[in-house]
N, C-alpha and C positions, 0 to 999 in steps of 0.2 A: 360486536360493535367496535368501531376505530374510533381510536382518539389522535387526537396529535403529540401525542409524547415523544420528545427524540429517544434518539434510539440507544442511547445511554443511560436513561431510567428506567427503560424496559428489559434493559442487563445485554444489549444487544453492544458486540463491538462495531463501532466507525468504520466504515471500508472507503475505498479513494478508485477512483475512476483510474484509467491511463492516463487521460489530461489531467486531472489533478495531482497524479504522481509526479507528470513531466512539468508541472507549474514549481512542483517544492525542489525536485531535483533536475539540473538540467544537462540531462543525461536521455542520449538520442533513445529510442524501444528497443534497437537494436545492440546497443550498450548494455542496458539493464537486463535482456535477454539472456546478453554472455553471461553477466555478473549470477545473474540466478543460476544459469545451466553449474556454473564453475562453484558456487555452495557461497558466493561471498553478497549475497542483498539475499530480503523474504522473500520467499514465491507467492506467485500469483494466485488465485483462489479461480477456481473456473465456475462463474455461475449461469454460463450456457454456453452456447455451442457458440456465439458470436461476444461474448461480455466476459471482461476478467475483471479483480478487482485485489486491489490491497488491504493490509488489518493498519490502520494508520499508527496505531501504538507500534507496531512492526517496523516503520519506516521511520518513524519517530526517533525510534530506538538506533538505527542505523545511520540518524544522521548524526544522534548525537555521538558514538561510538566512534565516526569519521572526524571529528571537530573536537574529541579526546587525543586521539591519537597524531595532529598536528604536531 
C-alpha cells in the first residue's frame, strides 16, 4: 500500500533534479561537471541511463561551505 508521506519520514534522503540544482546554483552543467570530475562539488547519483540526480543535504552543504569561506 502507498501513502503520501514525503520522503523524509520515510528516512529517505531529498534528491534535486539538474534544473533544480541549476535553480539553487547558477552554475552552467558544464561547470558543475568540471567541479565534480576535479573532487571540488558532490557527484551526481545515476538513477538511469537518462536521469541523474543530487542528495540536497550535499549541495546544501556546499553552499554553505562556499559562503564560509568568503
Amino acid at each position: 500500500m502507498l501513502t503520501d508521506r514525503p520522503a523524509a519520514s520515510a528516512g529517505l534522503e531529498k534528491l534535486i533534479s539538474s534544473r533544480e540544482l541549476r535553480e539553487m546554483i547558477p552554475y552552467s552543467a558544464v561547470h558543475i561537471w568540471r567541479l565534480e570530475r576535479d573532487g571540488k562539488f558532490p557527484r551526481r547519483i545515476h538513477l538511469g541511463p537518462r536521469r541523474i540526480a543530487w542528495r540536497k543535504t550535499e549541495i546544501t552543504e556546499w553552499i554553505e561551505n562556499k559562503s564560509k569561506s568568503r
